[in-house]
MARBA-3410 file (N, C-alpha, C, O; in Angstrom, 1 decimal):
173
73.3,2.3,-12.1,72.4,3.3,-12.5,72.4,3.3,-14.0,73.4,3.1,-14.6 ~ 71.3,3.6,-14.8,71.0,3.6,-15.8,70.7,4.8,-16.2,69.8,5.4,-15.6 ~ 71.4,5.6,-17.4,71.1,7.1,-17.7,70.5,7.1,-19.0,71.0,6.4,-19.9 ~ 69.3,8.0,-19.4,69.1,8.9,-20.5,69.2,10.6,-20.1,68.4,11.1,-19.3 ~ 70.2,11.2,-20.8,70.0,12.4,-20.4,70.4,12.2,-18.7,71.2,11.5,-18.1
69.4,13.5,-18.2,69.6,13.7,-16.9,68.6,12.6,-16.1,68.5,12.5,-14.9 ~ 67.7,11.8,-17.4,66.9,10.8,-16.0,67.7,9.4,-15.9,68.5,8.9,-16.6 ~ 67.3,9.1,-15.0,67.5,7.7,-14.9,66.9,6.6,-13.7,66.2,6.8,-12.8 ~ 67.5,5.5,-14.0,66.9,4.2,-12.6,67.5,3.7,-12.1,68.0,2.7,-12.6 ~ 67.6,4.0,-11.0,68.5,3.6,-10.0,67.7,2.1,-8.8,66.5,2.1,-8.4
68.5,1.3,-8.4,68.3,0.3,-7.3,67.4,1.4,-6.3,67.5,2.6,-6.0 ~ 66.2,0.2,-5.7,65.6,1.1,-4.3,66.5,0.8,-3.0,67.0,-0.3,-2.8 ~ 66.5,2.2,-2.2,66.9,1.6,-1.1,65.7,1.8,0.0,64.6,2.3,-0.2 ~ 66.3,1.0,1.3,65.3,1.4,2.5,65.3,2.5,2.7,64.2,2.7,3.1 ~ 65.8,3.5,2.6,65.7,5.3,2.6,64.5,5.3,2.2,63.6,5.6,3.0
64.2,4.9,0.4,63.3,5.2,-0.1,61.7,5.0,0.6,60.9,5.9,0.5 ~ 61.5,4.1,1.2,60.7,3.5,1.3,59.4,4.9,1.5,58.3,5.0,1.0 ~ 59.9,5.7,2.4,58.9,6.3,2.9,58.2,7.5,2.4,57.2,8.1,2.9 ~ 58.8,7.9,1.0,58.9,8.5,0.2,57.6,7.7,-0.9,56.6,8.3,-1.3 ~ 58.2,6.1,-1.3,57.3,5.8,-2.2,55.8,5.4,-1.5,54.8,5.1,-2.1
56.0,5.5,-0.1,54.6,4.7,0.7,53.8,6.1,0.3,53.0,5.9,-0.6 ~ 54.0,7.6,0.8,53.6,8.4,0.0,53.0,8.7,-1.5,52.2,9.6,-1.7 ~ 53.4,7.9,-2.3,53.5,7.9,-3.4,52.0,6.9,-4.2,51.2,7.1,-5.0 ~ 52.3,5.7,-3.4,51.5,4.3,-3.3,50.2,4.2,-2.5,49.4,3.3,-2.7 ~ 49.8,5.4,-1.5,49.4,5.4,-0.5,48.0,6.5,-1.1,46.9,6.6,-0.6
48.6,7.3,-2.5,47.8,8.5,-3.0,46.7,8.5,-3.6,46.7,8.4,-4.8 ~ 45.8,8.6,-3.1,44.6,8.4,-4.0,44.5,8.5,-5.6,43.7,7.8,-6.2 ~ 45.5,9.6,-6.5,45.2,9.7,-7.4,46.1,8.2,-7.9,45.6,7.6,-8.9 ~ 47.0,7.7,-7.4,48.0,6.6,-8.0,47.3,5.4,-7.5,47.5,4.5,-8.3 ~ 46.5,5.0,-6.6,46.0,3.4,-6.3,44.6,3.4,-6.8,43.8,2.4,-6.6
44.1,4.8,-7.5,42.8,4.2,-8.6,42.9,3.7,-9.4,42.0,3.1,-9.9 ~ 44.3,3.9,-10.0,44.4,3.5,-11.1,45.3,2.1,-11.2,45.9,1.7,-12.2 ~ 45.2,1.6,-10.3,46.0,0.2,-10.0,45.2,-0.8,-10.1,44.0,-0.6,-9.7 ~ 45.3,-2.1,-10.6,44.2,-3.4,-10.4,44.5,-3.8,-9.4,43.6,-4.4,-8.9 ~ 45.5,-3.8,-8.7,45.4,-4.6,-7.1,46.1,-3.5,-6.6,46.9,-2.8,-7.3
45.7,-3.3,-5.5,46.5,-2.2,-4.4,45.7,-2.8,-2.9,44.7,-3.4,-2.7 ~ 46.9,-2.4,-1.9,46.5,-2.2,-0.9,47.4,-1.3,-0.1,48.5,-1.1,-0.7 ~ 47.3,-0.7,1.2,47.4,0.3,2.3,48.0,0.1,2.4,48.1,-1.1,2.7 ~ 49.7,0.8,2.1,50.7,0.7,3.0,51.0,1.5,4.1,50.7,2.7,4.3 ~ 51.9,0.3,5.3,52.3,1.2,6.3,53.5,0.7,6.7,54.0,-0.2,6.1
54.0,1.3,7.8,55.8,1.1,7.9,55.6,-0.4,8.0,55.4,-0.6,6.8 ~ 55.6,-1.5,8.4,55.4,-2.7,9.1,55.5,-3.3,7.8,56.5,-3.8,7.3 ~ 54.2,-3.2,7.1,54.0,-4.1,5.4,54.7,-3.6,4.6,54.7,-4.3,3.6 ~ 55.4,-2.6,4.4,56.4,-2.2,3.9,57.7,-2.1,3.8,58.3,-1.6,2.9 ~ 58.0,-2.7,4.8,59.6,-3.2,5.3,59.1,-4.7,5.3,60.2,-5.3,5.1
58.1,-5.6,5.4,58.1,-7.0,5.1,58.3,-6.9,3.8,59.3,-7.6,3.5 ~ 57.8,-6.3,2.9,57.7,-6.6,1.7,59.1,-6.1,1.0,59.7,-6.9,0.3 ~ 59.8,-4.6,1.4,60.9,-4.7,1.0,62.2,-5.7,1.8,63.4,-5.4,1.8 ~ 61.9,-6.5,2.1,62.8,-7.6,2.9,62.6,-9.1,1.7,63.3,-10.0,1.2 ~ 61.5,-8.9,1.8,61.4,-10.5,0.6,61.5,-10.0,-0.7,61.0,-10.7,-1.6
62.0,-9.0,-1.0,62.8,-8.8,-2.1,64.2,-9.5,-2.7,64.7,-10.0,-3.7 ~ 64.7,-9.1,-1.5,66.3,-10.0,-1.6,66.0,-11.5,-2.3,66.8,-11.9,-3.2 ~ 65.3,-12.1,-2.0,65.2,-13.3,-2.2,64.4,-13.8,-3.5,64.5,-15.0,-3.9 ~ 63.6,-12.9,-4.2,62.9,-13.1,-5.3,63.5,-12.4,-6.5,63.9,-11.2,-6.5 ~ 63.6,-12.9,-7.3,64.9,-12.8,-8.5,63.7,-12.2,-9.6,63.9,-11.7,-10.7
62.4,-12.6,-9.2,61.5,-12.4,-10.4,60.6,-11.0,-10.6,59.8,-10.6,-11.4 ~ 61.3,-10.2,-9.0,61.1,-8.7,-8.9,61.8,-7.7,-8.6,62.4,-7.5,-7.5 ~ 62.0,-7.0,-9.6,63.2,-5.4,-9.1,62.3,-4.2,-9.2,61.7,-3.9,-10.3 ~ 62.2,-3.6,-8.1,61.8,-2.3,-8.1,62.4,-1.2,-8.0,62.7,-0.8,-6.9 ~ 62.7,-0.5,-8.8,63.8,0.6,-9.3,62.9,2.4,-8.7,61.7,2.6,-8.7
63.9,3.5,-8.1,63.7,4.4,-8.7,64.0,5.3,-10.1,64.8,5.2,-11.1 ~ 63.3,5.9,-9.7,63.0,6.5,-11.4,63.5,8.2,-10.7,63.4,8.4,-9.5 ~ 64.2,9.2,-11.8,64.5,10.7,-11.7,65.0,11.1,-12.2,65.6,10.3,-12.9 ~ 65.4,12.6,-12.4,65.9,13.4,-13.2,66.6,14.2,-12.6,65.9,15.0,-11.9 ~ 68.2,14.5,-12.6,68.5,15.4,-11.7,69.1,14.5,-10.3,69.6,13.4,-10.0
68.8,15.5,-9.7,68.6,15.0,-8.1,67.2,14.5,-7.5,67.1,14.0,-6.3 ~ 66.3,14.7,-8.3,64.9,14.2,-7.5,64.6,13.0,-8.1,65.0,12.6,-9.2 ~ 63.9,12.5,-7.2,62.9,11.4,-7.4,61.4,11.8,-8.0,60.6,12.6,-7.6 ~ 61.5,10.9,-9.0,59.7,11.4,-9.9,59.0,10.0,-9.2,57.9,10.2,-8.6 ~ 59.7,8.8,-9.4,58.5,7.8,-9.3,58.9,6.2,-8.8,59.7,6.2,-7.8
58.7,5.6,-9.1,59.0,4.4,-8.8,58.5,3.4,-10.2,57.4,3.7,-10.7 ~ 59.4,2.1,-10.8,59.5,1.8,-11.8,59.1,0.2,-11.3,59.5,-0.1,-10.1 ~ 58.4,-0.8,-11.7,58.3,-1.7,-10.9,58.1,-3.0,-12.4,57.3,-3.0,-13.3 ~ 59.6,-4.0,-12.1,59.3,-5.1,-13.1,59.4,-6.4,-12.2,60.3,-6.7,-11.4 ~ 58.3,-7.0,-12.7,58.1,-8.4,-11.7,57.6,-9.1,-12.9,57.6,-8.8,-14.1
57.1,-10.2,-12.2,57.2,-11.5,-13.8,58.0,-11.8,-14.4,57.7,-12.3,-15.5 ~ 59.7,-11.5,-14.0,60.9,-11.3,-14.5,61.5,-13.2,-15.2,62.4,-13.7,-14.6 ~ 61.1,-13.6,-15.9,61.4,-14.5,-16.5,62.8,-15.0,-17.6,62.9,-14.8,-18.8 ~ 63.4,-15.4,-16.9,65.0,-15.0,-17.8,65.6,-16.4,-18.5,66.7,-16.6,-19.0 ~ 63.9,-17.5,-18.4,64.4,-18.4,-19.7,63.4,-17.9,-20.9,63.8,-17.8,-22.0
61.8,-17.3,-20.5,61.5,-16.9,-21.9,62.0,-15.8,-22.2,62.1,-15.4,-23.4 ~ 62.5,-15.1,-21.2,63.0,-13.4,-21.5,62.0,-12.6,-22.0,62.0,-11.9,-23.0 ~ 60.9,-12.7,-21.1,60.2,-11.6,-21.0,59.8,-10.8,-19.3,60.3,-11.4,-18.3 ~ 59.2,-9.9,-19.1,58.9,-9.4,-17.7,57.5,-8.2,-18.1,57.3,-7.5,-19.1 ~ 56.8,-8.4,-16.9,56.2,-7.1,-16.6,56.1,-5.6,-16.1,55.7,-5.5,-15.0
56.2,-5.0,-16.5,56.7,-3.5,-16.6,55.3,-2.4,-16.1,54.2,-2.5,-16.5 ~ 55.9,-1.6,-15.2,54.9,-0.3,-14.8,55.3,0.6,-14.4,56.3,1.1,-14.9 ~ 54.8,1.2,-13.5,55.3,2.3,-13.1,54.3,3.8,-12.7,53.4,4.2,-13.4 ~ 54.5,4.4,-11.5,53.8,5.6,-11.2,54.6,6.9,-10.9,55.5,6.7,-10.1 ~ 54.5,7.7,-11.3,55.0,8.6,-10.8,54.3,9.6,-9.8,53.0,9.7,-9.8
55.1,10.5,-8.9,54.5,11.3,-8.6,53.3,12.4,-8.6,53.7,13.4,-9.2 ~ 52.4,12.5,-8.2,51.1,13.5,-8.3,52.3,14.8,-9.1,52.6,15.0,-10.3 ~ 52.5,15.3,-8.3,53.7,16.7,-8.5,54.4,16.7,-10.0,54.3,17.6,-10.9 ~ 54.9,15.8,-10.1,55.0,15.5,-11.8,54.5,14.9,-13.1,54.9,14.9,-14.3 ~ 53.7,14.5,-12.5,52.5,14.2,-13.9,52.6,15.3,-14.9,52.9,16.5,-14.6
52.3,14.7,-16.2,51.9,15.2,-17.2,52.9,16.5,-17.6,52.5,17.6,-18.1 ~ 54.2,16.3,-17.3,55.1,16.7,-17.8,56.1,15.7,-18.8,57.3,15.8,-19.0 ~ 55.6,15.0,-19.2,56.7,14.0,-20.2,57.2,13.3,-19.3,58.0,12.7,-19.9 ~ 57.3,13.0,-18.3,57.8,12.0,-17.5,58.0,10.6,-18.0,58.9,9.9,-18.4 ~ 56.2,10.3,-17.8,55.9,8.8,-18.5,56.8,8.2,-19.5,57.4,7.2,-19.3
56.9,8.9,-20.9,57.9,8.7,-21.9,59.0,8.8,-21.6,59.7,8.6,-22.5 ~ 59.5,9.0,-20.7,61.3,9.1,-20.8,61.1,7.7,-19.7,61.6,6.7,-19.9 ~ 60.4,8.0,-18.8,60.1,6.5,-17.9,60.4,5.3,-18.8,61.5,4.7,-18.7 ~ 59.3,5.1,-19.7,59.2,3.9,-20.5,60.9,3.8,-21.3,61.6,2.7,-21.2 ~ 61.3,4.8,-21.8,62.2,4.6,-22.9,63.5,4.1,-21.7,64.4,3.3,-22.1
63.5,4.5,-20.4,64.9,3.5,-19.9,64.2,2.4,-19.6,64.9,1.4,-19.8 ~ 62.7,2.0,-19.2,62.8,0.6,-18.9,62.8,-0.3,-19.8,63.2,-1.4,-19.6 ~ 62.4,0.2,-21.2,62.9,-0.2,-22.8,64.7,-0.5,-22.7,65.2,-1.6,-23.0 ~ 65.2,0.3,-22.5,66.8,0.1,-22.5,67.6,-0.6,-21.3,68.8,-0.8,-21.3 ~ 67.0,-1.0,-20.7,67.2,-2.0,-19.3,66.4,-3.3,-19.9,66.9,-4.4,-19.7
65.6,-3.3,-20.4,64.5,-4.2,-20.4,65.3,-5.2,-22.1,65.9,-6.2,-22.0 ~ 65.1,-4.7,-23.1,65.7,-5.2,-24.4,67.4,-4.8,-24.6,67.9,-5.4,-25.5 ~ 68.2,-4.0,-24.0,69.4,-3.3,-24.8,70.1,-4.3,-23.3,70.0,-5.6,-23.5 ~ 70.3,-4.2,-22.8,71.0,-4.1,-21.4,70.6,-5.9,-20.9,71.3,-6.8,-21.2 ~ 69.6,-6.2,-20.2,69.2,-7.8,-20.3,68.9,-8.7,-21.4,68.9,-9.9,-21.3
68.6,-8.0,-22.8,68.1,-9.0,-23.9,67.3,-9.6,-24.0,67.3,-10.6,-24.7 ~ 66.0,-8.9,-23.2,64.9,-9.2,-23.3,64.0,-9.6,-24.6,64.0,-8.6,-25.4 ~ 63.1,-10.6,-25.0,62.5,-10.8,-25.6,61.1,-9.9,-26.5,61.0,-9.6,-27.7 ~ 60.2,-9.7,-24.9,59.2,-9.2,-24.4,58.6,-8.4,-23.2,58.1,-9.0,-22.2 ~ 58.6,-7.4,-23.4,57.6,-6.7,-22.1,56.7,-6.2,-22.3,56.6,-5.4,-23.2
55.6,-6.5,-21.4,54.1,-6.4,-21.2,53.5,-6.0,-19.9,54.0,-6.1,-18.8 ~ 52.3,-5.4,-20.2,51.5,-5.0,-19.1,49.9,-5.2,-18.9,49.1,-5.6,-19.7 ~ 49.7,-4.6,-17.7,48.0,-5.0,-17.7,47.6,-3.4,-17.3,48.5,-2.9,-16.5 ~ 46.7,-2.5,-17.6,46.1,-1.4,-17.8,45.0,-1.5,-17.4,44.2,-1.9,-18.3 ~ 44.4,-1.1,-16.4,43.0,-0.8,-15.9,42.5,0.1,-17.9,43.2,0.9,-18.6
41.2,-0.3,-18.2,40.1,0.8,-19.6,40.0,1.9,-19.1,39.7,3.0,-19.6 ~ 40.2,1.6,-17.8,39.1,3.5,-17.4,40.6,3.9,-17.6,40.3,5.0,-17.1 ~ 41.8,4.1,-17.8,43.1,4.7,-17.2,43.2,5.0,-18.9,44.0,4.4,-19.6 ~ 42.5,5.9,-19.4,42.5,6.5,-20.8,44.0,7.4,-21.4,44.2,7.7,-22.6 ~ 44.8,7.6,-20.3,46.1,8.4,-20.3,47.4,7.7,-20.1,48.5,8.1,-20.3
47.1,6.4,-19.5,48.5,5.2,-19.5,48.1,4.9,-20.6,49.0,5.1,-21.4 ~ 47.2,4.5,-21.2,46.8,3.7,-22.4,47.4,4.6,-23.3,48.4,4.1,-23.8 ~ 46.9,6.1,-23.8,47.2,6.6,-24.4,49.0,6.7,-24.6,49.6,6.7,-25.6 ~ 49.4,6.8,-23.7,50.8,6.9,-23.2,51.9,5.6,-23.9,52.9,5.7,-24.6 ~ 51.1,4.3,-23.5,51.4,2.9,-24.2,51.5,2.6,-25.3,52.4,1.8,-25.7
50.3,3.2,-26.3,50.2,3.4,-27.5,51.4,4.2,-28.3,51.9,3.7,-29.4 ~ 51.8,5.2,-27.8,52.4,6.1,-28.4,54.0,5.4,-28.3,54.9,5.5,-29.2 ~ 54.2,4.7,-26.8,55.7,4.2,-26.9,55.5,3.0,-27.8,56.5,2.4,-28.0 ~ 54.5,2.5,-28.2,54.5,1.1,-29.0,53.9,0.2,-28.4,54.2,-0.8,-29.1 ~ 53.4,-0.1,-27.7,53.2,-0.9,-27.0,51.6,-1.4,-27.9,50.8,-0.6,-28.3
51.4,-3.0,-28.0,50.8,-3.2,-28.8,49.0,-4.4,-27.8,48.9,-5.3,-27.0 ~ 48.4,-3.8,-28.3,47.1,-4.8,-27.3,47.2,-5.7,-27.7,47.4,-6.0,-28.9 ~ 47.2,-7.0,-26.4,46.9,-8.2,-26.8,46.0,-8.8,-26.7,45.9,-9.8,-27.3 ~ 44.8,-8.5,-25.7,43.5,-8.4,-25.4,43.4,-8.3,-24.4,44.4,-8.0,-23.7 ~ 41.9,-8.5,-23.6,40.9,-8.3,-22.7,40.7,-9.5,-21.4,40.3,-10.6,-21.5
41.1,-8.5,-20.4,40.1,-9.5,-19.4,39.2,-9.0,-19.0,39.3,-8.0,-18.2 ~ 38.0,-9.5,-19.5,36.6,-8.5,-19.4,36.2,-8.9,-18.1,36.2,-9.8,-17.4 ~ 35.9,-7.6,-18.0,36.0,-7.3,-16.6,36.0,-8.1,-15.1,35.2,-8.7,-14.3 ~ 37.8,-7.8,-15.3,38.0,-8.3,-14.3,38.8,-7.6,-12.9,39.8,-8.0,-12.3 ~ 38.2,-6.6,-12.7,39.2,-5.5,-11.7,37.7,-4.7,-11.0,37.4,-3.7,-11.5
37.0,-5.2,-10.2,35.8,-4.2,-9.1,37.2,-3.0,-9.2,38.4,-3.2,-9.0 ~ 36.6,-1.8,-9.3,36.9,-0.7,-9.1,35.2,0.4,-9.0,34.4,0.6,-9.9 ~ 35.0,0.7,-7.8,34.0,1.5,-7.3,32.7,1.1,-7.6,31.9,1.8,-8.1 ~ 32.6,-0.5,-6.9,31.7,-1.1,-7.8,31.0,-1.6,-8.6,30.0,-2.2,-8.5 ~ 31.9,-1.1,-9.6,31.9,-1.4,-10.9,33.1,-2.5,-11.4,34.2,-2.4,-11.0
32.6,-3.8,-12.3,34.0,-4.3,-13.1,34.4,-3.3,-14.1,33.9,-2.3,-14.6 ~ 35.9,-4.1,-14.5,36.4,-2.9,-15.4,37.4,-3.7,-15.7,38.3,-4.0,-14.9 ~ 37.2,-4.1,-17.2,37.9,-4.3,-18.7,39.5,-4.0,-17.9,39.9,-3.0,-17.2 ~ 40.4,-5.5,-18.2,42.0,-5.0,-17.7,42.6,-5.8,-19.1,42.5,-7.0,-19.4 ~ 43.5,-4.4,-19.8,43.9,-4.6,-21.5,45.0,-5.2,-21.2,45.7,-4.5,-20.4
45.5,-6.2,-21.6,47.0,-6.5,-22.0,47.6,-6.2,-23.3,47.2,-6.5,-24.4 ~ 48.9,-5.3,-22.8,49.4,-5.1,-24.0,51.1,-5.2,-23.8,51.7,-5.0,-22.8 ~ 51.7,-5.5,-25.0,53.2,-5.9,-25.2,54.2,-5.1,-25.9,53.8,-3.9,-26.1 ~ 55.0,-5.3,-26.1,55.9,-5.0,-27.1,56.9,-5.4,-27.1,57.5,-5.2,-26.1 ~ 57.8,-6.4,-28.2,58.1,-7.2,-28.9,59.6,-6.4,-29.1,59.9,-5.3,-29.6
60.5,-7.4,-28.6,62.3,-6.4,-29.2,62.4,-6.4,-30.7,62.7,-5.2,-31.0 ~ 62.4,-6.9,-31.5,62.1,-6.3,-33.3,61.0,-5.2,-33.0,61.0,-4.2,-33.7 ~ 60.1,-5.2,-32.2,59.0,-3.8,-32.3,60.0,-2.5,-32.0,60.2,-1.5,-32.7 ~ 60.7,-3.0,-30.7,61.6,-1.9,-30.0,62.5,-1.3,-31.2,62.5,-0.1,-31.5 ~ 63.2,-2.2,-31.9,64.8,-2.1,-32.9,64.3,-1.4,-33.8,65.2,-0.8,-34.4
62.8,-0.9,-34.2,62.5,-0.6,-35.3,62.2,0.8,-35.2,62.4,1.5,-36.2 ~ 61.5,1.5,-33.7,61.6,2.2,-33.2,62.5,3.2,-33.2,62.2,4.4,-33.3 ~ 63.4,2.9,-33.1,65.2,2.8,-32.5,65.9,3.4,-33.6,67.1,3.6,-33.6
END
């Protein structure tokens, strides 16, 4: 387990599962996703089963206290360039309490302090004007555009890649 303060990220277990299918399952969290699909117990337990075996994905919970806020998810885990991809949703119920920030700053300290990571990056739906805003503020730097490439509500929609760099992090720091 990884601590700031009272939050931190802990390994998923199968307990979890049914908690995050809730979570994954919520309309306001899979709009804002570029790929999603339906979970249900079945695809859900396949998928946390081919976990064990893929080294290039850890899916963490995220909380404060005794509760669970969200789920932390780094895949693209590359550990000769030492970089990975980083995200994360939290719960409807806790939104827009500072969560997001304290979120980012342990996957920053897991991610650069703790593995010695290089680089972490992500991809951000344009319409998602509040992760973005959110990204900006922990540092996270644009690297450009895949014009539109995400149908969302019949519409395409602009998906930003943006990074941040361990000298970005140190400086921060």
């Amino acid at each position: 387990m990884i601590n700031i303060k009272n939050y931190w990220l802990r390994a998923m277990e199968e307990s979890d599962l049914e908690w995050m299918k809730k979570l994954r399952n919520d309309e306001s969290t899979w709009t804002q996703l570029g790929h999603f699909v339906f979970l249900n117990d079945n695809r859900q337990k396949k998928w946390f089963d081919s976990l064990i075996n893929d080294s290039s994905k850890e899916y963490l919970i995220y909380g404060e206290n005794d509760n669970n806020l969200g789920i932390v998810r780094l895949t693209d885990i590359d550990r000769i360039n030492r970089s990975m991809a980083v995200g994360g949703d939290i719960l409807l119920e806790h939104r827009g309490k500072g969560h997001g920030k304290m979120m980012y700053k342990l996957i920053f300290r897991l991610g650069f302090e703790i593995w010695g990571l290089h680089r972490l990056w992500l991809h951000v739906l344009a319409t998602n004007e509040t992760a973005i805003k959110l990204y900006k503020k922990m540092g996270f730097t644009k690297e450009g555009v895949q014009r539109k490439a995400v149908l969302k509500d019949g519409k395409f929609v602009d998906y930003i890649m943006m990074s941040m760099l361990a000298d970005e992090y140190q400086k921060t720091n």
